[in-house]
C-alpha positions in Angstrom: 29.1 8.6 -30.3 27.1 5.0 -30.0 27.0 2.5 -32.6 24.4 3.0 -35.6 21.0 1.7 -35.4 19.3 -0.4 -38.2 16.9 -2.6 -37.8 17.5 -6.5 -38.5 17.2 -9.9 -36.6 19.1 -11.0 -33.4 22.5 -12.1 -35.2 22.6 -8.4 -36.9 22.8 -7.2 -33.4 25.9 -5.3 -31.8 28.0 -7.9 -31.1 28.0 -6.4 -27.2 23.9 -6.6 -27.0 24.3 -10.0 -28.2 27.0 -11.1 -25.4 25.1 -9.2 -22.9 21.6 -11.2 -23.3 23.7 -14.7 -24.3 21.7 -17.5 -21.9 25.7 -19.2 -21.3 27.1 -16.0 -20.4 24.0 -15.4 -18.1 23.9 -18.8 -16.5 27.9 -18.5 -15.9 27.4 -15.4 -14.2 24.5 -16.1 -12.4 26.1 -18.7 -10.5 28.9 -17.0 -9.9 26.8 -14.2 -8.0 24.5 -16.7 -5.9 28.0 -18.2 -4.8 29.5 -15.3 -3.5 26.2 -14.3 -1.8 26.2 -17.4 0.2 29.6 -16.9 0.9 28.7 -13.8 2.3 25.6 -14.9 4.5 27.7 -18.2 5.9 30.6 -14.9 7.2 27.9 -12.5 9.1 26.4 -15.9 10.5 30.0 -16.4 12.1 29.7 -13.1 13.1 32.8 -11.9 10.9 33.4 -8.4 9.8 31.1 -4.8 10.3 27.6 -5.0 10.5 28.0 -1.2 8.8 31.2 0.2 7.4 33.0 3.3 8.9 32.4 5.1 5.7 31.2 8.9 5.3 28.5 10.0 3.0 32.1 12.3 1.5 34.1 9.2 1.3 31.2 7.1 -0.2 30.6 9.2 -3.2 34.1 9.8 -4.0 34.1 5.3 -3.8 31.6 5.8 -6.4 32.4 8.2 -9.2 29.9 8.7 -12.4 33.0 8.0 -14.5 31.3 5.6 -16.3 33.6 3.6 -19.8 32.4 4.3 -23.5 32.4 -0.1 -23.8 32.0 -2.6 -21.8 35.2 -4.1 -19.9 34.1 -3.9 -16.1 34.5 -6.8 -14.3 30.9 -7.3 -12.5 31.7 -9.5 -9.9 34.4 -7.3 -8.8 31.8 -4.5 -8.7 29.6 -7.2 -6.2 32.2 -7.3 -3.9 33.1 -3.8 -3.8 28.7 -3.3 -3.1 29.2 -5.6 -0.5 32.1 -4.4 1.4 30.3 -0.8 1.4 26.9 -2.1 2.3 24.9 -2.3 5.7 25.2 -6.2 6.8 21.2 -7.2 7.5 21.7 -10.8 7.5 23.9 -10.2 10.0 22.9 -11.4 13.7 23.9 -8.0 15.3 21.6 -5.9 12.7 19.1 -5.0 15.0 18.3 -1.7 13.7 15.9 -0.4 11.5 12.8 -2.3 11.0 13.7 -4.0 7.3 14.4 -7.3 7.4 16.7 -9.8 6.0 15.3 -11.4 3.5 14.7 -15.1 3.4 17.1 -16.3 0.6 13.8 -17.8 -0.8 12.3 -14.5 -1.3 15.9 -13.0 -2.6 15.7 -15.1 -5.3 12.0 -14.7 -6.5 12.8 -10.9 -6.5 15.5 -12.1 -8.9 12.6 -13.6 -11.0 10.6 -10.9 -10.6 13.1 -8.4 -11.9 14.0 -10.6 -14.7 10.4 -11.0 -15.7 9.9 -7.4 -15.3 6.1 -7.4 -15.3 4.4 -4.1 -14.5 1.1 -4.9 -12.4 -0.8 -1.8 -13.8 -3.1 -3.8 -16.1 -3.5 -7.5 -15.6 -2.3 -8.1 -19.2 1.2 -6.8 -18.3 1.3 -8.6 -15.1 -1.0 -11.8 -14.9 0.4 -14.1 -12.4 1.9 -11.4 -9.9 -1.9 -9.7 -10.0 -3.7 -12.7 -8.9 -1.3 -13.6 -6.7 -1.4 -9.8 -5.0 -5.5 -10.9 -4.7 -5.1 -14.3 -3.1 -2.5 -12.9 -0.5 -4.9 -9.9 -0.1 -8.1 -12.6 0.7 -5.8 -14.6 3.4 -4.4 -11.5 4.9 -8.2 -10.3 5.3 -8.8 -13.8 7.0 -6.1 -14.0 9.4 -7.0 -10.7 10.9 -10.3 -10.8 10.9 -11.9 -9.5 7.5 -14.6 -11.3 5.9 -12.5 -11.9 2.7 -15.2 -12.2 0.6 -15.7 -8.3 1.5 -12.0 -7.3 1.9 -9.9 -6.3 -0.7 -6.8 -5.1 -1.4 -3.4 -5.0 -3.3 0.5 -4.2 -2.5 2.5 -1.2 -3.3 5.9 0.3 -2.6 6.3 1.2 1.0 4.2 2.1 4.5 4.0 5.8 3.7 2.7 5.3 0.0 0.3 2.4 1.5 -0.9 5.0 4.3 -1.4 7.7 1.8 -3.6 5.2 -0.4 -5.9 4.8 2.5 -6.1 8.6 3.6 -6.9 9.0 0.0 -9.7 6.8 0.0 -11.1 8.0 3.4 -11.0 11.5 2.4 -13.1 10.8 -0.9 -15.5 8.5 1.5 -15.6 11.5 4.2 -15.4 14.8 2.6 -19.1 16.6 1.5 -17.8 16.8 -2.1 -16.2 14.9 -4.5 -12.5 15.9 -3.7 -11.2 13.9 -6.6 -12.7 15.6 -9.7 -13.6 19.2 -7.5 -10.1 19.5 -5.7 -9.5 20.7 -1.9 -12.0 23.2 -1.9 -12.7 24.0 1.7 -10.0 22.0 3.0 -9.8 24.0 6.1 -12.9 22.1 7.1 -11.0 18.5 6.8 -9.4 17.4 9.5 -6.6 14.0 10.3 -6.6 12.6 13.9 -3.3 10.6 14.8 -1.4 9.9 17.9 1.8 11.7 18.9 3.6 8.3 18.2 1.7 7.9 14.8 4.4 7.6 12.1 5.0 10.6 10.3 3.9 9.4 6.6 -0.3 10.4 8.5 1.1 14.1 8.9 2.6 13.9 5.7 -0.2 12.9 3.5 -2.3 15.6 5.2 0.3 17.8 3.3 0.4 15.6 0.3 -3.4 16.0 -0.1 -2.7 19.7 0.0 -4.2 19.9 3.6 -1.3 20.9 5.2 0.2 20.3 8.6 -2.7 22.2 10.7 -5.2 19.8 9.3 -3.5 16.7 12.1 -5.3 16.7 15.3 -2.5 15.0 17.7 -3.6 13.1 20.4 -1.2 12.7 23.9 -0.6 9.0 24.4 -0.2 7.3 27.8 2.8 6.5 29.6 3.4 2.8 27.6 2.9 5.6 24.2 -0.3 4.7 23.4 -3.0 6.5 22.1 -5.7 7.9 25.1 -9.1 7.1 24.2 -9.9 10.1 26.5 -8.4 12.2 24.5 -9.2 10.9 21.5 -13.0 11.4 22.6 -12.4 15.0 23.5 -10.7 15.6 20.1 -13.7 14.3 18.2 -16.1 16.6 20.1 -14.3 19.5 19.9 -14.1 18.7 16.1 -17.9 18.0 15.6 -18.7 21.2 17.5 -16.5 23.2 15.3 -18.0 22.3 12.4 -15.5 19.9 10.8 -15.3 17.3 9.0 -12.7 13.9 10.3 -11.4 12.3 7.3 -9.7 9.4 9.7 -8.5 8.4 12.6 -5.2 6.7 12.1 -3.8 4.5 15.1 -0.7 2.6 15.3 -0.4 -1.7 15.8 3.4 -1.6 16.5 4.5 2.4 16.3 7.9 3.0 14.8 9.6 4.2 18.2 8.3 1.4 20.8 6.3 -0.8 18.9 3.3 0.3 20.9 0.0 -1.3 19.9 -3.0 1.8 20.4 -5.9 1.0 22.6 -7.7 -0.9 19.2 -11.1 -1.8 20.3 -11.3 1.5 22.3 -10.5 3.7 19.0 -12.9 1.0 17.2 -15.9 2.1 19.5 -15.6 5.6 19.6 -14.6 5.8 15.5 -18.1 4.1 15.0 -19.6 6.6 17.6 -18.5 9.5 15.4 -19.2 8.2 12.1 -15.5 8.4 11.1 -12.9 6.2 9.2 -10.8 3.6 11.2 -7.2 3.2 9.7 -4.8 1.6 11.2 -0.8 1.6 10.7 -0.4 -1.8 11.4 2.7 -2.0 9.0 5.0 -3.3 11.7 2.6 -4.9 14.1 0.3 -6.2 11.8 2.7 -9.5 11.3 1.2 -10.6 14.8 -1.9 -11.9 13.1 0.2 -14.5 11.7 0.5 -16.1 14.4 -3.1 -17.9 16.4 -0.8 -17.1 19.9 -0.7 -13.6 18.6 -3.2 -11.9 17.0 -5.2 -11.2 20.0 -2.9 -8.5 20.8 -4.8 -7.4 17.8 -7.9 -7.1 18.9 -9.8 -4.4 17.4 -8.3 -4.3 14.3 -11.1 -6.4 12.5 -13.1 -3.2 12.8 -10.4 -0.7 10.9 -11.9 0.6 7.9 -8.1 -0.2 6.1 -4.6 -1.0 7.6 -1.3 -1.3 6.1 1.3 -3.9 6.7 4.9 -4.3 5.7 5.9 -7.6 4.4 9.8 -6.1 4.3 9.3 -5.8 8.2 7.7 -8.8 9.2 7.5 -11.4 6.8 11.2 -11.8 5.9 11.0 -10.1 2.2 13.0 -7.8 0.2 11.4 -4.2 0.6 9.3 -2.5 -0.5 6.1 -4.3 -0.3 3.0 -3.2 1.4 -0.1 -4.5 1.8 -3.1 -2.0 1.8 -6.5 -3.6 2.7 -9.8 -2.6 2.6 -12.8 -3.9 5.0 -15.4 -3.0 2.3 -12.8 -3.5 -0.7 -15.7 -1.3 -2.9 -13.9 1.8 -1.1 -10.5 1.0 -2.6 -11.9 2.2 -5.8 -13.0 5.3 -5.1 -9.2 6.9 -4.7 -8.2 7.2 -8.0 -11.6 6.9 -10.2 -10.5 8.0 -13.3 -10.3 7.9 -17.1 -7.3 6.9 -19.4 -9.1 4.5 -22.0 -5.2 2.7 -23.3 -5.5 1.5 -20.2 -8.8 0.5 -18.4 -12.4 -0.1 -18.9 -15.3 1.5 -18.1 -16.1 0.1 -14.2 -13.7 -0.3 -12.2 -15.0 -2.7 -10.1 -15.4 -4.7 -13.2 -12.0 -4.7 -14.1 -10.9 -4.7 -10.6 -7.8 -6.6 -11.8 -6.1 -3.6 -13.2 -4.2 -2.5 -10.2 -3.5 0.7 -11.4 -6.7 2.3 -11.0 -6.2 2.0 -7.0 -2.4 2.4 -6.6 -0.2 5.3 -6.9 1.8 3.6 -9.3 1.3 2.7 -13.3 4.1 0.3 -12.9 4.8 -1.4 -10.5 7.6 -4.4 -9.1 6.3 -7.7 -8.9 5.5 -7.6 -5.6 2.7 -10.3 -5.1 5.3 -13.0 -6.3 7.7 -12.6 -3.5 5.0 -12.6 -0.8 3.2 -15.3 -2.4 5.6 -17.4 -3.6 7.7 -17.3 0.0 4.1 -18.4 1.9 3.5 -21.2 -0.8 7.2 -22.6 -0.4 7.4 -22.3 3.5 4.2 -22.4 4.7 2.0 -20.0 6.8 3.4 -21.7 10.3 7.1 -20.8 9.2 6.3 -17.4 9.3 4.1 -18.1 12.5 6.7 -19.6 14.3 9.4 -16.5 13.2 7.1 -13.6 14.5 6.7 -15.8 18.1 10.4 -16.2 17.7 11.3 -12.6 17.5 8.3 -11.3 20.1 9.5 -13.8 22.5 13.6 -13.0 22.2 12.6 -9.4 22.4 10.9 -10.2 25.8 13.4 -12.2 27.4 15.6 -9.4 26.4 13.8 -6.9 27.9 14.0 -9.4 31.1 17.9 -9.8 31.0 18.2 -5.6 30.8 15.9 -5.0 33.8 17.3 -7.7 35.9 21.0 -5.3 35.4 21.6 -2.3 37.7 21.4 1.3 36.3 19.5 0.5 33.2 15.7 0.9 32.2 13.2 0.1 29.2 10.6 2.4 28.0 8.1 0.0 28.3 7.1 -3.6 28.1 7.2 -4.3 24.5 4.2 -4.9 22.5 5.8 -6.7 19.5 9.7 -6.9 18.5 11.1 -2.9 19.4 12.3 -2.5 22.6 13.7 1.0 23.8 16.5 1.1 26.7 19.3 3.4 28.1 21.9 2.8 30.8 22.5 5.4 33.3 24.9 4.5 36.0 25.4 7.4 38.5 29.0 8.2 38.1 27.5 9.5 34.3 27.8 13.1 34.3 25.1 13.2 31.3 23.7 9.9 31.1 21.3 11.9 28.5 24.5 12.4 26.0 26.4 9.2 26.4 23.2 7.7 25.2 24.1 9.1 21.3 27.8 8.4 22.1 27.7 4.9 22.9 25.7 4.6 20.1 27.7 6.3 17.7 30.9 4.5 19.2 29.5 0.8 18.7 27.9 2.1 15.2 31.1 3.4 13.8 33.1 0.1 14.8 30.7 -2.0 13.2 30.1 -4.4 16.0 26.4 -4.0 16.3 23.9 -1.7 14.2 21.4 -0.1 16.6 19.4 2.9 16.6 18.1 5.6 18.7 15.1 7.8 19.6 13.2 10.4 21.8 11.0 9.7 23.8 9.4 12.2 26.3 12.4 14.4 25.7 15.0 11.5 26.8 17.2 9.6 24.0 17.0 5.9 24.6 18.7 3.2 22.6 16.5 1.1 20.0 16.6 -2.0 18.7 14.3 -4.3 16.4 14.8 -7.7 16.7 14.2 -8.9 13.3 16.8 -11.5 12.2 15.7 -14.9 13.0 19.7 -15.8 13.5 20.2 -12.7 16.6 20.6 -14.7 19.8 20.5 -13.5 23.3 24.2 -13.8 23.7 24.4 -11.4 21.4 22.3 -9.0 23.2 23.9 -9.7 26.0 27.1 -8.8 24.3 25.4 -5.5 23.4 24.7 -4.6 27.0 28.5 -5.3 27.6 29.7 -3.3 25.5 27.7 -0.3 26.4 28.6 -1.2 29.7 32.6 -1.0 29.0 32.3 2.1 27.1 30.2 3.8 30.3 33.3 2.3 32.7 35.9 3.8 30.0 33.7 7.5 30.2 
């Protein structure tokens, strides 16, 4: 059994609540963590040890049993070093897998804040500086890809696929003949979801969150660099019209998760306006070109989305999650999740537009506005500028170095920072399976982290090129070793 409770002041405490809050102990302890973090980053930057540990999901869990002590005794920094032995290596420069990012130390340590602070953004009064600082990010985002921000609005929540459920929330409410919110589904037979075959899957997935289900997704083919036909897309929207039913979106993709394939923008934008029907745009990925002037005209179009999404975990160097989901005409962010619970709000809520919870999934919520925020106010907007050129370009003079080689192939001239590849020399006897064994191979001995996909029935390697410190030596080392491992096969 625990210790007694009584109530008293802070010297009646338990004597191991009072050591465990004590500002000496903490500062001790706190420097002792940041210190073996930057140990850490200065060994991947020599390129020392796995990028992921050859461990099983079996072996993992037995590493980590729930055989938690009655007191306190563990030794925490011990505990850090066993996390980090076990743990995928994103600040490492051969991490060019999944599209998170390594966080700028910066932005590490203003999560640290943040989770110390511990404010909630669901009312302003729990979280006052992280909600304005969610708005003023919100404004500027608007600007830079075209928004008026006066009109925009928006906030940040936990992930792409809760940020692209937001919007289809929103343009479902906007779209549907009835008020969905306070009537339910009704005839949702009637309500239909147009997306690409390339479109993430969180758009078929809120269709079935909103209790559509899966039928409700129109798919549209996409073209032979994976983007979206407009042809199609125009043949999708008239066969829907003459059937009687009602388009809650369109969604299109600004850097899809396989390629990085930017949709035909402009082309969606005209015949979305044609129709009458919501523009959204999954720009989580891609979206981080309109930081940059050189950029953002690969972009075009997206000034006329009705709302977009955008990860600052994939392109703006921040711990995940944080997603931006913005609003042309910010009055429509409001109309999601209209509702009453009187501890909490007031009566308009476009009057009390600061309490974030009446247009997010979440009650509580991380501080997410002070990482994002705080990062741009400390580095400046061209920092982040010049890393987004930074990664497009490497990713392009990669894609260079692996067509000038014999036998190998990309999937397409990248858009953003993805880039899909394979090697397949002749003397292969399946050049289709040593695609997932070479991966698998260089995976499981920790030299590089890399990914794979399908794409037109054929696997390709992938890789997003997302750490500022990746060179093109060590791509270059990459294509070697797939190389040795074909001439071993």
């Amino acid at each position: 059994m625990g210790g007694s409770w009584h109530s008293g002041h802070m010297n009646d405490m338990n004597p191991a609540l009072t050591a465990a809050f004590d500002p000496e102990a903490f500062r001790r302890l706190g420097h002792g963590v940041v210190d073996r973090l930057a140990a850490q980053l200065a060994q991947v930057h020599r390129r020392e040890g796995p990028v992921l540990p050859d461990l099983t999901p079996e072996a993992a869990c037995l590493a980590w049993p729930g055989n938690f002590p009655a007191q306190p005794g563990g030794e925490p920094l011990a505990l850090l070093e066993k996390v980090l032995a076990a743990s995928n290596q994103l600040h490492h420069p051969r991490y060019v897998g999944h599209q998170v990012t390594s966080p700028l130390p910066w932005s590490a340590l203003v999560d640290f804040v943040g989770a110390f602070l511990n404010n909630g953004t669901a009312i302003f009064e729990m979280g006052p500086a992280s909600t304005a600082m969610e708005r003023g990010f919100a404004k500027w985002f608007a600007g830079r890809v075209g928004y008026d921000p006066q009109r925009a609005d928006g906030f940040l929540t936990h992930g792409g696929s809760a940020g692209n459920l937001t919007a289809m929330l929103a343009a479902r409410q906007h779209a549907a003949p009835w008020d969905v919110w306070e009537e339910g589904v009704g005839e949702g037979g009637k309500l239909r979801l147009i997306c690409s075959d390339q479109t993430h899957y969180s758009a078929r997935r809120s269709a079935q969150v909103m209790g559509l289900g899966a039928k409700a997704v129109d798919v549209v083919p996409t073209d032979g660099a994976f983007r979206m036909r407009p042809d199609a897309l125009r043949a999708t929207l008239e066969q829907a019209r003459r059937q009687g039913q009602t388009i809650i979106a369109v969604a299109a993709s600004a850097g899809s998760t396989a390629t990085g394939a930017i949709d035909p923008l402009e082309a969606i934008a005209d015949l979305c306006a044609e129709f009458g029907v919501w523009f959204h745009v999954d720009a989580a990925h891609g979206g981080g070109l309109a930081l940059s002037d050189g950029l953002r005209g690969r972009l075009k179009g997206l000034e006329r989305s009705d709302s977009l999404v955008l990860d600052a975990h994939k392109v703006m160097l921040t711990p995940a999650l944080a997603t931006l989901v913005l609003f042309r005409e910010g009055d429509r962010s409001f109309e999601t999740f209209s509702q009453s619970a009187s501890y909490l709000f007031g009566a308009d809520p476009r009057e009390t537009w600061y309490d974030l919870a009446q247009r997010t999934l979440e009650c509580t919520k991380r501080m997410l506005g002070l990482q994002v925020y705080a990062s741009l106010q400390v580095m400046g907007t061209a920092f982040f500028a010049d890393y987004v050129e930074q990664m497009v370009d490497l990713t392009q003079r990669f894609a260079q170095r692996i067509q000038a080689r014999p036998h190998w192939a990309v999937a397409t001239e990248p858009d953003c920072n993805i880039l899909c590849f394979r090697y397949a020399p002749p003397h292969l006897a399946d050049a289709e399976a040593f695609q997932s064994q070479v991966r698998e191979r260089i995976v499981k001995e920790g030299s590089f982290y890399l990914v794979k996909t399908k794409l037109a029935g054929q696997t390709w390697l992938r890789t997003t090129l997302i750490n500022p410190c990746t060179e093109l030596g060590d791509l270059e080392a990459l294509l070697d070793r797939v190389e040795a491992e074909a001439k071993a096969t």
